[in-house]
MOPAC internal coordinates of N, CA, C and O (Angstrom, degrees):
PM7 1SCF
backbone

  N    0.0000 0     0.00 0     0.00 0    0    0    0
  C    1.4443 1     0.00 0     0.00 0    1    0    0
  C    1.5279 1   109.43 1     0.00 0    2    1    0
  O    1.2310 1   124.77 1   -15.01 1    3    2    1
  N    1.1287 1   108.45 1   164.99 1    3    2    1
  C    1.6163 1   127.67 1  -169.84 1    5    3    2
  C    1.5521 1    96.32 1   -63.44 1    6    5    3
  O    1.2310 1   109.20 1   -42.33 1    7    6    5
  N    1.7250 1   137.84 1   137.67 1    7    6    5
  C    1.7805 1   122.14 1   151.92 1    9    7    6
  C    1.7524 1   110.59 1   -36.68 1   10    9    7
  O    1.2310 1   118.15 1   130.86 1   11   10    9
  N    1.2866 1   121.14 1   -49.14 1   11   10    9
  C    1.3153 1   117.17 1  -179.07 1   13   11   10
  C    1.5744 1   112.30 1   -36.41 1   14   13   11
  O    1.2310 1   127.51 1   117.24 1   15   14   13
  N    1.1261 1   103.15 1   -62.76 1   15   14   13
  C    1.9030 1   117.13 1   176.44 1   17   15   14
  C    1.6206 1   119.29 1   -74.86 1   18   17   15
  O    1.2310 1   115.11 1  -167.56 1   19   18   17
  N    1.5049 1   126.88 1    12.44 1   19   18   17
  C    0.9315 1   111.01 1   163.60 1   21   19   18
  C    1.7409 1    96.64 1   116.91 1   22   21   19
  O    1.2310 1   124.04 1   149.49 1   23   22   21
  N    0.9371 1   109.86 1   -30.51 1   23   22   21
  C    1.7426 1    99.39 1  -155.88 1   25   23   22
  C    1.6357 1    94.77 1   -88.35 1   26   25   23
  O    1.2310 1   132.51 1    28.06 1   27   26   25
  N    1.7787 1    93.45 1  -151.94 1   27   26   25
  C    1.5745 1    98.10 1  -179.09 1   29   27   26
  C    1.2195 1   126.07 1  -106.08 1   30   29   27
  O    1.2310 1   120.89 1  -175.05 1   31   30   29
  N    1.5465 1   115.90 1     4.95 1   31   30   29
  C    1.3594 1   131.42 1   174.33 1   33   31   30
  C    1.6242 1    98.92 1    78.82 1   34   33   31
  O    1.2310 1   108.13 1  -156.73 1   35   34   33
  N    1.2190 1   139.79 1    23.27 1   35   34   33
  C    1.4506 1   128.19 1   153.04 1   37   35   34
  C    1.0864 1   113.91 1   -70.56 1   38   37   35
  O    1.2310 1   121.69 1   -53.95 1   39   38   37
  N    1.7154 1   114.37 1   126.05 1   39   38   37
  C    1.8622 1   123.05 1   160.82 1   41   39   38
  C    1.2565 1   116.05 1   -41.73 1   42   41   39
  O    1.2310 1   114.72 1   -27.36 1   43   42   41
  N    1.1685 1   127.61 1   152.64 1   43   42   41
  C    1.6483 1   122.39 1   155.58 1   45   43   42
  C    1.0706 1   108.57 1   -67.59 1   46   45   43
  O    1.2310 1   109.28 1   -55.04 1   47   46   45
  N    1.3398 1   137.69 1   124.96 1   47   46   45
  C    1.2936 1   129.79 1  -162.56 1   49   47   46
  C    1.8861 1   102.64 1   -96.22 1   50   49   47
  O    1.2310 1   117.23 1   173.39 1   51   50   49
  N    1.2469 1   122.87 1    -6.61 1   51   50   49
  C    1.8376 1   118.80 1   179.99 1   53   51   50
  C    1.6213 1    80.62 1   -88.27 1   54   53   51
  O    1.2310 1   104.00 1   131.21 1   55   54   53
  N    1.0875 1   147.08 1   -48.79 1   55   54   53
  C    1.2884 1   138.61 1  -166.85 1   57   55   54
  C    1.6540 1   123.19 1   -64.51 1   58   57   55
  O    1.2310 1   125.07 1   137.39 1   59   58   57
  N    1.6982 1   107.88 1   -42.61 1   59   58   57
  C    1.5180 1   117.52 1   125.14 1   61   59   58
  C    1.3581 1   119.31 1   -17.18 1   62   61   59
  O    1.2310 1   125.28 1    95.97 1   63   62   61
  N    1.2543 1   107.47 1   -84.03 1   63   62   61
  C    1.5812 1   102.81 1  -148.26 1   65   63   62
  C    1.3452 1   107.25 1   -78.36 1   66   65   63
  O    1.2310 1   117.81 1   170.78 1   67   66   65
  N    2.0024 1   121.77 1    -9.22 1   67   66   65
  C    1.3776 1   126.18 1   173.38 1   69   67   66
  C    1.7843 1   108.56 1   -62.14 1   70   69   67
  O    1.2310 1   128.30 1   152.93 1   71   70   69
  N    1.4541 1   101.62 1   -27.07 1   71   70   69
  C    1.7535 1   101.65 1  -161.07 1   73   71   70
  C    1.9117 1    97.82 1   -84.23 1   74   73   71
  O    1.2310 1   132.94 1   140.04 1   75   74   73
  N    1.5925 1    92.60 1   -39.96 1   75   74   73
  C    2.0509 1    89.42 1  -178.47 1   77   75   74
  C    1.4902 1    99.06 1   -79.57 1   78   77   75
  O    1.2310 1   113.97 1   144.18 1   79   78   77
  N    1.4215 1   129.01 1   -35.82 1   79   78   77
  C    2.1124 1    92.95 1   170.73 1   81   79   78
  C    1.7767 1   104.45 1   -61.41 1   82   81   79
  O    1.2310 1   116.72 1   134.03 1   83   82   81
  N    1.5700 1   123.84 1   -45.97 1   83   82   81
  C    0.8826 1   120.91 1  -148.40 1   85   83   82
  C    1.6770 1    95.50 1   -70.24 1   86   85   83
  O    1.2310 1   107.02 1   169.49 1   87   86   85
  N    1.2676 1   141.77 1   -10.51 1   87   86   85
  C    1.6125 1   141.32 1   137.67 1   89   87   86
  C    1.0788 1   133.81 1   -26.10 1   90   89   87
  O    1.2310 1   129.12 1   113.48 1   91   90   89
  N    1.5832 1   100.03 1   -66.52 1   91   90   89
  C    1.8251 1   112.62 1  -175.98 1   93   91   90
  C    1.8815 1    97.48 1   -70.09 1   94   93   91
  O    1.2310 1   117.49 1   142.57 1   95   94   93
  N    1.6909 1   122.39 1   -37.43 1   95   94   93
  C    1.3560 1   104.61 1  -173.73 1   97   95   94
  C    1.2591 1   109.53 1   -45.13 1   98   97   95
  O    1.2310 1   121.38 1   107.96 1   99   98   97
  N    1.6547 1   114.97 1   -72.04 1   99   98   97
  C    1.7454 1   138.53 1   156.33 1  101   99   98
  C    1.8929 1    88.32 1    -1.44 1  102  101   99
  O    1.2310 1   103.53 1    90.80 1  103  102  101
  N    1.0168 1   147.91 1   -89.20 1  103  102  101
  C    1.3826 1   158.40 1  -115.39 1  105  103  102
  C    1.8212 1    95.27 1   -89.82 1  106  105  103
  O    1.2310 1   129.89 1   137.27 1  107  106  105
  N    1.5753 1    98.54 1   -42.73 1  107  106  105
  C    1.6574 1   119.10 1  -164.21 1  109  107  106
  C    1.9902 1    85.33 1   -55.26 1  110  109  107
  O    1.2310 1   128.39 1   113.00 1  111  110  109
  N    1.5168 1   101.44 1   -67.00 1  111  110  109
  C    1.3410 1   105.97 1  -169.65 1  113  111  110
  C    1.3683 1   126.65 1   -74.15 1  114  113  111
  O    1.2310 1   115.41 1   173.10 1  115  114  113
  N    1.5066 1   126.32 1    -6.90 1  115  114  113
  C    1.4811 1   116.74 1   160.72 1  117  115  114
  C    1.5871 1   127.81 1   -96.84 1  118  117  115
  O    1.2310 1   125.27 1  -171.94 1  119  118  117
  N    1.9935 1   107.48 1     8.06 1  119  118  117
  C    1.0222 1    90.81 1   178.84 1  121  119  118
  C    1.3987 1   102.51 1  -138.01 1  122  121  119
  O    1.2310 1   113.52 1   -88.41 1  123  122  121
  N    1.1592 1   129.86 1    91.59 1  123  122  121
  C    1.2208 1   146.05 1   178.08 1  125  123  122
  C    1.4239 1   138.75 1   -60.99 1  126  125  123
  O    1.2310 1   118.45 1   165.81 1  127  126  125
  N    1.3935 1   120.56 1   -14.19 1  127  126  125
  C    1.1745 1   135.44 1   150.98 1  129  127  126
  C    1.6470 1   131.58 1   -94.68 1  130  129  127
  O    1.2310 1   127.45 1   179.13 1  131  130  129
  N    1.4288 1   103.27 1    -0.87 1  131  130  129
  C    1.6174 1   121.24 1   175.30 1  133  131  130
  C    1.9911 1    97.82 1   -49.20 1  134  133  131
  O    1.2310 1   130.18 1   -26.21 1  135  134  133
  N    1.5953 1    97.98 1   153.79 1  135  134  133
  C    1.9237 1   104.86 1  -179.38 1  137  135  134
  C    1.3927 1    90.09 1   -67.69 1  138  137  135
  O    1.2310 1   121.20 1   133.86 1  139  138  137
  N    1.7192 1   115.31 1   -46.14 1  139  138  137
  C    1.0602 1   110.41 1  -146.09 1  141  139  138
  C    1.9991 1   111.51 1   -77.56 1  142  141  139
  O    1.2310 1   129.20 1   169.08 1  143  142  141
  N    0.8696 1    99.88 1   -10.92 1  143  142  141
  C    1.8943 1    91.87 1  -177.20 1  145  143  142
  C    1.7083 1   103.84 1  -103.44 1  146  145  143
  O    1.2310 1   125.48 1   170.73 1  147  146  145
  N    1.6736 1   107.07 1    -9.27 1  147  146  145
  C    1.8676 1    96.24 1   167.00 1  149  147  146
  C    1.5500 1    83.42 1   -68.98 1  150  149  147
  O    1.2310 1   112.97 1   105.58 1  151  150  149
  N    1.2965 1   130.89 1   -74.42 1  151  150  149
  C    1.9019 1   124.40 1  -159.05 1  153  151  150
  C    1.7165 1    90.65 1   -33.12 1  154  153  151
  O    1.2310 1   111.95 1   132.05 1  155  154  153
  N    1.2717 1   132.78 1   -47.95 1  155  154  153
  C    1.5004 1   113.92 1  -160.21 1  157  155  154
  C    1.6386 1   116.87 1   -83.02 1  158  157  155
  O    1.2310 1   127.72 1   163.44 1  159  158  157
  N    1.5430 1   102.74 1   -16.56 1  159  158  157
  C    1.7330 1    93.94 1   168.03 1  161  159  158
  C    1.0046 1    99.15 1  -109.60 1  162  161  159
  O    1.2310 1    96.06 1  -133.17 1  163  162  161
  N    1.3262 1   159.76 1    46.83 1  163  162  161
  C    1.2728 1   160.18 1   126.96 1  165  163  162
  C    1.6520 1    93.16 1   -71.28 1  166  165  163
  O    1.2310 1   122.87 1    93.49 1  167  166  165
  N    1.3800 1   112.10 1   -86.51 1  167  166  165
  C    1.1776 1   124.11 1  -156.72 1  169  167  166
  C    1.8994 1   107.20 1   -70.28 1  170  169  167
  O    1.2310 1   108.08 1  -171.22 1  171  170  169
  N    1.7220 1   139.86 1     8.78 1  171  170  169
  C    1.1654 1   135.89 1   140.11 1  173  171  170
  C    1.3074 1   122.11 1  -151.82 1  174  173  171
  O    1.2310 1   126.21 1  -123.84 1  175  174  173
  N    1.7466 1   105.68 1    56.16 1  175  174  173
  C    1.3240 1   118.93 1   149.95 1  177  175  174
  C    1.5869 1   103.50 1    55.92 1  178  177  175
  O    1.2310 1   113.16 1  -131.03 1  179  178  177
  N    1.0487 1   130.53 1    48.97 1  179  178  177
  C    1.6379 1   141.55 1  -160.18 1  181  179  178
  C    1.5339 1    99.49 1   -76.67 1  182  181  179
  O    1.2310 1   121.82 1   147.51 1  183  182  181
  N    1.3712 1   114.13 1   -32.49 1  183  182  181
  C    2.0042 1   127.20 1  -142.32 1  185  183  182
  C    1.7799 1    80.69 1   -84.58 1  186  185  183
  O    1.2310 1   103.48 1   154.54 1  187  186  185
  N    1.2453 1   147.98 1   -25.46 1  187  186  185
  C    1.1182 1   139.29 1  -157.08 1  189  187  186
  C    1.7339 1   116.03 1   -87.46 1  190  189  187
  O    1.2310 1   112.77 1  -118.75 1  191  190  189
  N    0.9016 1   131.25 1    61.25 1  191  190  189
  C    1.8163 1   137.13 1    -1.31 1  193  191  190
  C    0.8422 1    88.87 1   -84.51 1  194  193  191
  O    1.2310 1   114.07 1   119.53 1  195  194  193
  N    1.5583 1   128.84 1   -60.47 1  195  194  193
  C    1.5087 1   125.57 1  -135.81 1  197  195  194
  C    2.0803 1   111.47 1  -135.35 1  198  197  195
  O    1.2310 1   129.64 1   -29.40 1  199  198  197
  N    1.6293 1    99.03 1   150.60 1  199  198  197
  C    1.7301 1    92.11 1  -178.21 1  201  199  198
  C    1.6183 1   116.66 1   -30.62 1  202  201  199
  O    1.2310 1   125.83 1   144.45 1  203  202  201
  N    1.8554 1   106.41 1   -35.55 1  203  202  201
  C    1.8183 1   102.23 1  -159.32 1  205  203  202
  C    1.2368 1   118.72 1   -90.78 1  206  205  203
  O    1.2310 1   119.91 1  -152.37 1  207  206  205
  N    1.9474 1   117.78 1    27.63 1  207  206  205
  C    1.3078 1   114.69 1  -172.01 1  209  207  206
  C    1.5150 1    90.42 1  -155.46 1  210  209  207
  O    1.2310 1   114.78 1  -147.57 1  211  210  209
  N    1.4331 1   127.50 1    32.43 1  211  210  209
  C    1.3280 1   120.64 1   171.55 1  213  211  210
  C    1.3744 1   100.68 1   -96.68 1  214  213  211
  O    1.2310 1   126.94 1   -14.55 1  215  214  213
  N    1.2862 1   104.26 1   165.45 1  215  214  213
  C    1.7329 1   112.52 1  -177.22 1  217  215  214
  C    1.6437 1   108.90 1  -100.01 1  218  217  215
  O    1.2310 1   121.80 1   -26.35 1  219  218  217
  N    1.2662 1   114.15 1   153.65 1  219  218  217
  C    1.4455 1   132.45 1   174.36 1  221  219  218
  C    1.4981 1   108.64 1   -79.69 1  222  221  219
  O    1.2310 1   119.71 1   -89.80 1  223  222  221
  N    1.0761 1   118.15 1    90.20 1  223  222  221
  C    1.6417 1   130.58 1  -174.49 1  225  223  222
  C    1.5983 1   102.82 1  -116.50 1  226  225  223
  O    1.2310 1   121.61 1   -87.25 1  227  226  225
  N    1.3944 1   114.52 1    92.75 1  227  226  225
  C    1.5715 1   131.49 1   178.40 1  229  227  226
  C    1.7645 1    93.46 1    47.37 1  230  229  227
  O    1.2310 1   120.29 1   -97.35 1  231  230  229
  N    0.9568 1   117.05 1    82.65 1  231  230  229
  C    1.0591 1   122.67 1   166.60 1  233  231  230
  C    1.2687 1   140.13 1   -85.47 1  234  233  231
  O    1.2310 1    98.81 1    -5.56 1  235  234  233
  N    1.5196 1   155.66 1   174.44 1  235  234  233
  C    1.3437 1   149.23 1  -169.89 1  237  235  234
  C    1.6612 1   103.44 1   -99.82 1  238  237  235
  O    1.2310 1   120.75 1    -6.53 1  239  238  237
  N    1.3702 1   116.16 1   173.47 1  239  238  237
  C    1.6093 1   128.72 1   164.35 1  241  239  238
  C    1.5693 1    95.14 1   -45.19 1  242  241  239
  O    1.2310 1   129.76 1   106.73 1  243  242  241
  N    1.5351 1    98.78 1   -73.27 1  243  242  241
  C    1.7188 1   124.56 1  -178.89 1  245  243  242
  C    1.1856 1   119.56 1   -27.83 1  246  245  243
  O    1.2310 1   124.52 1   127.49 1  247  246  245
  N    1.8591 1   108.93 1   -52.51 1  247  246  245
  C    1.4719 1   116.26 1  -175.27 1  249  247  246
  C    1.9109 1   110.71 1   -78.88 1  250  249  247
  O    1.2310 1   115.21 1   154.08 1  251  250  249
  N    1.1893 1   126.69 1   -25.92 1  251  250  249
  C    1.5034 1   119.36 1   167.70 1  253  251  250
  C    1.3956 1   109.53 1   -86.77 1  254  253  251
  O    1.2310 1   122.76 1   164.14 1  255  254  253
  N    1.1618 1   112.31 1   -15.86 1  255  254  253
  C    1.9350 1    99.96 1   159.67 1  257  255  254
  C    1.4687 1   101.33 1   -70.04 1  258  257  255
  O    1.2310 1   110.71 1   143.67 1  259  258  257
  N    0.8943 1   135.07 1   -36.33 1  259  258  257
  C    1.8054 1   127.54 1  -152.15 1  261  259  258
  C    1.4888 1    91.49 1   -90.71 1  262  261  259
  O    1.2310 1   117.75 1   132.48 1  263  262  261
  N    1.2953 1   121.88 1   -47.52 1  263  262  261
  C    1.4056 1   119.38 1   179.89 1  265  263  262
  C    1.8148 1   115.39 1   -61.48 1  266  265  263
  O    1.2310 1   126.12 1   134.63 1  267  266  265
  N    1.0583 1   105.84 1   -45.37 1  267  266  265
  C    1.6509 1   118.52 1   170.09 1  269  267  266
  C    1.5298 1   106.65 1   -65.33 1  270  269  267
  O    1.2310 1   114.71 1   166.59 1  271  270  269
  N    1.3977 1   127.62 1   -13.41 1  271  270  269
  C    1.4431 1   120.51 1   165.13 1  273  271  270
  C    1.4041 1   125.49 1   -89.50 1  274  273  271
  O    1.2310 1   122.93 1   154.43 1  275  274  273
  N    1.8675 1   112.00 1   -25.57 1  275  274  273
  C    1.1927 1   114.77 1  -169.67 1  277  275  274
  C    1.2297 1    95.39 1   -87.23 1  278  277  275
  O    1.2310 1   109.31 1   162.32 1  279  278  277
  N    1.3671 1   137.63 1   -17.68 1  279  278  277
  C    1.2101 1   138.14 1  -174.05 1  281  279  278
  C    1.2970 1   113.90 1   -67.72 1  282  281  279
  O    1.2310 1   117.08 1   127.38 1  283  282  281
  N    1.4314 1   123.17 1   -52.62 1  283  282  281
  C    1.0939 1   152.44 1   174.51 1  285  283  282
  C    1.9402 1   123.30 1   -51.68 1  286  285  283
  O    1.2310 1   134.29 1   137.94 1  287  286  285
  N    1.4781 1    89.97 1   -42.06 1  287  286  285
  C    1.3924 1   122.37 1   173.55 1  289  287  286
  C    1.4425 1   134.49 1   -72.83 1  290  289  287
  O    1.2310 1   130.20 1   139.04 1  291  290  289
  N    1.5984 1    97.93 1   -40.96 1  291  290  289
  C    1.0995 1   135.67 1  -163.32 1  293  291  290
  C    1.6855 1   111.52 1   -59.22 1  294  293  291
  O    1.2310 1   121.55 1   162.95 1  295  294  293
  N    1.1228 1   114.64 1   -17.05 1  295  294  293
  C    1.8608 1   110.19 1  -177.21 1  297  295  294
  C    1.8066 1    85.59 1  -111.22 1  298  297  295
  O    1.2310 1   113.16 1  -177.27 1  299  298  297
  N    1.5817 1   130.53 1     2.73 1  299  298  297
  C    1.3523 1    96.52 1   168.38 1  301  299  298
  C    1.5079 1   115.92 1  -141.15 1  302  301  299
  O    1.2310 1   134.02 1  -128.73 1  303  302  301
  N    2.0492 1    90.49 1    51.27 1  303  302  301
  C    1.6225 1   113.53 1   161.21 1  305  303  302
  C    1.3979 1   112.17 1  -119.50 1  306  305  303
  O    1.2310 1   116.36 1   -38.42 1  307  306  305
  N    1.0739 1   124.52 1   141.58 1  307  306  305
  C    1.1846 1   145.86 1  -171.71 1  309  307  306
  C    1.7423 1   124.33 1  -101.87 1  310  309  307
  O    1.2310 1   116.57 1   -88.37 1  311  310  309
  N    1.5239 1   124.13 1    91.63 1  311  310  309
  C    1.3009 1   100.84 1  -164.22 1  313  311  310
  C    1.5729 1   113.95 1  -104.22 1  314  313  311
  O    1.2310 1   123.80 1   -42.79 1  315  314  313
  N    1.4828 1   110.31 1   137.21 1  315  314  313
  C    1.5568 1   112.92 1   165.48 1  317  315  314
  C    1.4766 1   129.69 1   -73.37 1  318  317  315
  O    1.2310 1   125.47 1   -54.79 1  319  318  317
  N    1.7712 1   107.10 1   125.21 1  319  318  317
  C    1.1219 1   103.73 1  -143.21 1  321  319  318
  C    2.1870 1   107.88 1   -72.64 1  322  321  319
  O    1.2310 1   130.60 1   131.33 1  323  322  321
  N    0.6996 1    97.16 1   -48.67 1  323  322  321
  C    1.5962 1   101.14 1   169.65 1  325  323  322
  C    1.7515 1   108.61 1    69.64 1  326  325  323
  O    1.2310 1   114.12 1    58.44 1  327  326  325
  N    1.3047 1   128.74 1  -121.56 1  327  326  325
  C    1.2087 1   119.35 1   179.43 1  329  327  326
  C    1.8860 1   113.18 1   -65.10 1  330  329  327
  O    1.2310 1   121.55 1   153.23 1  331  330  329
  N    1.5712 1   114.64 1   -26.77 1  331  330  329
  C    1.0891 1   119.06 1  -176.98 1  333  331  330
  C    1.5272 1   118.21 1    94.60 1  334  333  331
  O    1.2310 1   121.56 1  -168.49 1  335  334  333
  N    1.7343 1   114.62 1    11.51 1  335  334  333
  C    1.3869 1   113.83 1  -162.84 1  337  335  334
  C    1.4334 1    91.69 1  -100.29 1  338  337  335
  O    1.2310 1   107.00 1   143.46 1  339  338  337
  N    0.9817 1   141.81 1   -36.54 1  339  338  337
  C    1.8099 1   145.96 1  -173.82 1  341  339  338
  C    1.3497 1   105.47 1   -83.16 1  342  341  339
  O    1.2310 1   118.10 1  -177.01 1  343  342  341
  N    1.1255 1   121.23 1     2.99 1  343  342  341
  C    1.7260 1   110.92 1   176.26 1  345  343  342
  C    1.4672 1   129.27 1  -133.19 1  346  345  343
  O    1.2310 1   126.06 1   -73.00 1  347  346  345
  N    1.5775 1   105.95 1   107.00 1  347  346  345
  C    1.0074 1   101.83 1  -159.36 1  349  347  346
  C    1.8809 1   104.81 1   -66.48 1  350  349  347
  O    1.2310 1   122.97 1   -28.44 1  351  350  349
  N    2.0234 1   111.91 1   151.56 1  351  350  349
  C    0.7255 1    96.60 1   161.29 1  353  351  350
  C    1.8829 1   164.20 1   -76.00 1  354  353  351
  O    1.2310 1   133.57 1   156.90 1  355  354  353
  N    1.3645 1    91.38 1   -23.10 1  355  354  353
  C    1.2320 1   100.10 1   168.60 1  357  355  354
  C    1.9771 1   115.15 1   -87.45 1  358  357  355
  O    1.2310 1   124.26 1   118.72 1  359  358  357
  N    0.9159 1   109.44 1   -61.28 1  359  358  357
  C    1.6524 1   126.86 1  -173.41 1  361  359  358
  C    1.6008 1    96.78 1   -55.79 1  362  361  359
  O    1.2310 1   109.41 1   136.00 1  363  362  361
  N    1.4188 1   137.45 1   -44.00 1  363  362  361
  C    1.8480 1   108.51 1  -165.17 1  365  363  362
  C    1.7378 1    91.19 1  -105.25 1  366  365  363
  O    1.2310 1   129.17 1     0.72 1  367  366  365
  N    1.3808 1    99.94 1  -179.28 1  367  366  365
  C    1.7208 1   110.42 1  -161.63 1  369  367  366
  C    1.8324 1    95.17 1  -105.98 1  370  369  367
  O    1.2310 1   142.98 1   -66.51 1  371  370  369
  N    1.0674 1    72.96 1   113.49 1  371  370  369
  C    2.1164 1    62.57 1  -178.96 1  373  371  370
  C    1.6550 1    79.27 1  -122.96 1  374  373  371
  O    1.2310 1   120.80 1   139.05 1  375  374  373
  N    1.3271 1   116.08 1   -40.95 1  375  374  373
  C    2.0851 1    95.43 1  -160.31 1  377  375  374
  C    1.9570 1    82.97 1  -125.62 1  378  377  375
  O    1.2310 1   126.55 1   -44.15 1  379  378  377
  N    1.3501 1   105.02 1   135.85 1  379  378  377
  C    1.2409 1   129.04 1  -169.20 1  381  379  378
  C    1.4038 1   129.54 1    84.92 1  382  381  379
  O    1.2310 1   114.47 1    38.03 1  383  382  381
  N    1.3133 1   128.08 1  -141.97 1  383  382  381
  C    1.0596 1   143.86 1   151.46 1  385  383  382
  C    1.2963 1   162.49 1  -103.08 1  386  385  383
  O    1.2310 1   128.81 1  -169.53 1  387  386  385
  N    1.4688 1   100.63 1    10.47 1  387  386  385
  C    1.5971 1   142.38 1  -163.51 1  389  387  386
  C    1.8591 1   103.92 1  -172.56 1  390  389  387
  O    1.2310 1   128.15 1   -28.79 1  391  390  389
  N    1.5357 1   101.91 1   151.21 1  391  390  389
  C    1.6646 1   107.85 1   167.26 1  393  391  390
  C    1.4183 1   111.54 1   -24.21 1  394  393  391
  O    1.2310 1   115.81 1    24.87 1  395  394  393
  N    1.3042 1   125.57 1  -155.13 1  395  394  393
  C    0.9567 1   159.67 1  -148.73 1  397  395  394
  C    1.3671 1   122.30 1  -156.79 1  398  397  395
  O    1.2310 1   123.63 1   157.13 1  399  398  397
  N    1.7606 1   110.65 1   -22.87 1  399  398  397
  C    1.3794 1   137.74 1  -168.59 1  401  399  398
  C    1.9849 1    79.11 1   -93.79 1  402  401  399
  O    1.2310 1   116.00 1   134.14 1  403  402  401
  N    1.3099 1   125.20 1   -45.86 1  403  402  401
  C    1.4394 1    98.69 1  -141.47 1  405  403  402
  C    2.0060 1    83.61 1   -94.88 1  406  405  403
  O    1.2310 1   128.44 1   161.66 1  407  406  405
  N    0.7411 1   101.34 1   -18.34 1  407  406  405
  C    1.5659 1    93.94 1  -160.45 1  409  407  406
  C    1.7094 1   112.65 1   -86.97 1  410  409  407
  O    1.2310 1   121.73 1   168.58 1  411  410  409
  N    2.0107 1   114.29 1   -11.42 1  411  410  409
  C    1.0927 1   110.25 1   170.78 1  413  411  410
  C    1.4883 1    85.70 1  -136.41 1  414  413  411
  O    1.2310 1   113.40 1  -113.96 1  415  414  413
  N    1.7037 1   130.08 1    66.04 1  415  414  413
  C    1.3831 1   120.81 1   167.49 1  417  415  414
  C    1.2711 1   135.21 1   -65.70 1  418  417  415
  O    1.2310 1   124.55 1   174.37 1  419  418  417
  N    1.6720 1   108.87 1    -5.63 1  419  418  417
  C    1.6462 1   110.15 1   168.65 1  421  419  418
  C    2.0278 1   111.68 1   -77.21 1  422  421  419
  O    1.2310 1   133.19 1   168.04 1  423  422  421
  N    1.1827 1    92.12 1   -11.96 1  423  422  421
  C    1.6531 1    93.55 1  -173.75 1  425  423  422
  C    1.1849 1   106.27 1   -97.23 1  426  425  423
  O    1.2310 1   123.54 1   134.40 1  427  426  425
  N    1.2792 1   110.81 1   -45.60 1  427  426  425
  C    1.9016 1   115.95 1   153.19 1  429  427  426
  C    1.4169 1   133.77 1   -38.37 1  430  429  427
  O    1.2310 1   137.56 1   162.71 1  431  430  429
  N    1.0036 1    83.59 1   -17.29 1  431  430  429
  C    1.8358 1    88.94 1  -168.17 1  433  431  430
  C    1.6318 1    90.92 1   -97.01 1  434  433  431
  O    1.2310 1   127.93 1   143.89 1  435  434  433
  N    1.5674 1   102.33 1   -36.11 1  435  434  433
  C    2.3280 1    98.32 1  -155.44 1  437  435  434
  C    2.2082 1    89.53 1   -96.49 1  438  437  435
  O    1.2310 1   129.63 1   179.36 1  439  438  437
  N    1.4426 1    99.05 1    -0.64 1  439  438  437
  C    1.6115 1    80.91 1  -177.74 1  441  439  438
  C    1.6188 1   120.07 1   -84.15 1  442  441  439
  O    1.2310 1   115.72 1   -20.31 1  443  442  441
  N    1.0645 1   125.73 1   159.69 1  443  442  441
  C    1.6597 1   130.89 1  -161.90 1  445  443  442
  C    1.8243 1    98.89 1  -116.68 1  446  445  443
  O    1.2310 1   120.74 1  -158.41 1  447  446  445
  N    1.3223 1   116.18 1    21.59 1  447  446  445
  C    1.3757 1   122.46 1  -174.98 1  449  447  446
  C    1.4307 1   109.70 1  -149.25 1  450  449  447
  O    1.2310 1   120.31 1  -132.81 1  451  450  449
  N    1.2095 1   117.01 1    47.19 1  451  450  449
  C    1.5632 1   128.15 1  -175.02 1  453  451  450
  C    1.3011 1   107.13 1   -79.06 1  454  453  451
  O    1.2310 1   114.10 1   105.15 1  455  454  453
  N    1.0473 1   128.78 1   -74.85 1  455  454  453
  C    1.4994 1   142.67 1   176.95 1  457  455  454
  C    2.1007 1   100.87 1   -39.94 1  458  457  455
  O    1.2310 1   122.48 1   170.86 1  459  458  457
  N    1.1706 1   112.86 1    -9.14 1  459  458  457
  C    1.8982 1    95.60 1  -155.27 1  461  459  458
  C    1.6172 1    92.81 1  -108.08 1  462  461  459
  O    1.2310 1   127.84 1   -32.77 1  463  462  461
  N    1.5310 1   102.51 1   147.23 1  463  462  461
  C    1.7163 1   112.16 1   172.45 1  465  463  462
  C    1.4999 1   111.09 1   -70.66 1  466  465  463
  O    1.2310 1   139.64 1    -4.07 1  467  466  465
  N    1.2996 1    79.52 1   175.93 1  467  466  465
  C    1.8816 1   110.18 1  -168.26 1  469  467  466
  C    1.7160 1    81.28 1   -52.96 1  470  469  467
  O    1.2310 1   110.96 1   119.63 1  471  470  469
  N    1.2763 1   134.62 1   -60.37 1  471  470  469
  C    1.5688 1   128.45 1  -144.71 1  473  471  470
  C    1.5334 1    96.99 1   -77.31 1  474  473  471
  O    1.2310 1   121.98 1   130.01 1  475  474  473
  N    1.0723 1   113.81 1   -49.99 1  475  474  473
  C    1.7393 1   109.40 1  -175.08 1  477  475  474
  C    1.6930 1   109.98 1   -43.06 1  478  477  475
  O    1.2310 1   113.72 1   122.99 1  479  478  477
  N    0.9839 1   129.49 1   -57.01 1  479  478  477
  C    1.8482 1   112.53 1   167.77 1  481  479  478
  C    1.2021 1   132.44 1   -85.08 1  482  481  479
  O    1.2310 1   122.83 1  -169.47 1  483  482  481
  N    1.3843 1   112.18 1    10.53 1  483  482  481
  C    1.5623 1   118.07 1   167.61 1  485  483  482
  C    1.1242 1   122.90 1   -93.33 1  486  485  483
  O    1.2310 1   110.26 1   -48.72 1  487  486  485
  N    1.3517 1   135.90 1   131.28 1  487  486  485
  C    1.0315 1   152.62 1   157.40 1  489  487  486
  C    2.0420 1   137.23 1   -38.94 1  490  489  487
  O    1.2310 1   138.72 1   144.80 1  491  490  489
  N    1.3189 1    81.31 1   -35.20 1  491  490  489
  C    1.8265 1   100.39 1   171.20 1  493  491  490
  C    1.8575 1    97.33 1   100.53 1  494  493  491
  O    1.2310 1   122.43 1  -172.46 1  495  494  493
  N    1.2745 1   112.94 1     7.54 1  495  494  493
  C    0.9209 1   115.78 1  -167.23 1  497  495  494
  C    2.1612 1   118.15 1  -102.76 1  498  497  495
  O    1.2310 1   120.10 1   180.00 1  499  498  497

């Protein structure tokens, strides 16, 4: 707890360390030509579409913190849709305030294109 309230004024330190991975993700996704995030989608397949649905394939200390942050993170990022190839459609929040999975889950549940981005059923039209 806060000194104000009695306690000893220690941070939670997992809540800490949720906000500094949940930084470098923030950093992962606005800078796209950095050396350092080609080494990280080279080395865990990141492009498939997007950082919050790649898999943990022998991974680092570093890389299950970052994954345990986007997870964590993940219902309070917001993505712009742009070409539409990095976002999946149902699972990330591009229009509202939650997926797409939770807010029309009867269509989610009967659709045969869950897993596929905004671009895979669009037309360009």
């Amino acid at each position: 707890m806060k000194k104000d309230f009695g306690g000893m004024g220690i941070p939670n330190l997992q809540d800490l360390n949720l906000c500094l991975i949940g930084s470098w993700v923030r950093r992962y996704i606005q800078r796209e030509g950095a050396l350092w995030r080609r080494v990280i989608d080279a080395k865990y397949n990141t492009k498939n579409p997007n950082i919050l649905c790649c898999q943990e394939t022998h991974p680092s200390t570093f890389w299950k913190g970052m994954v345990w942050a986007t997870r964590a993170t993940k219902f309070g990022y917001r993505w712009h849709v742009g070409n539409g190839r990095k976002i999946r459609f149902w699972e990330d929040i591009w229009f509202g305030n939650s997926p797409l999975a939770s807010q029309f889950w009867d269509l989610y549940i009967v659709s045969n294109q869950q897993t596929k981005t905004i671009a895979d059923p669009w037309d360009g039209s």
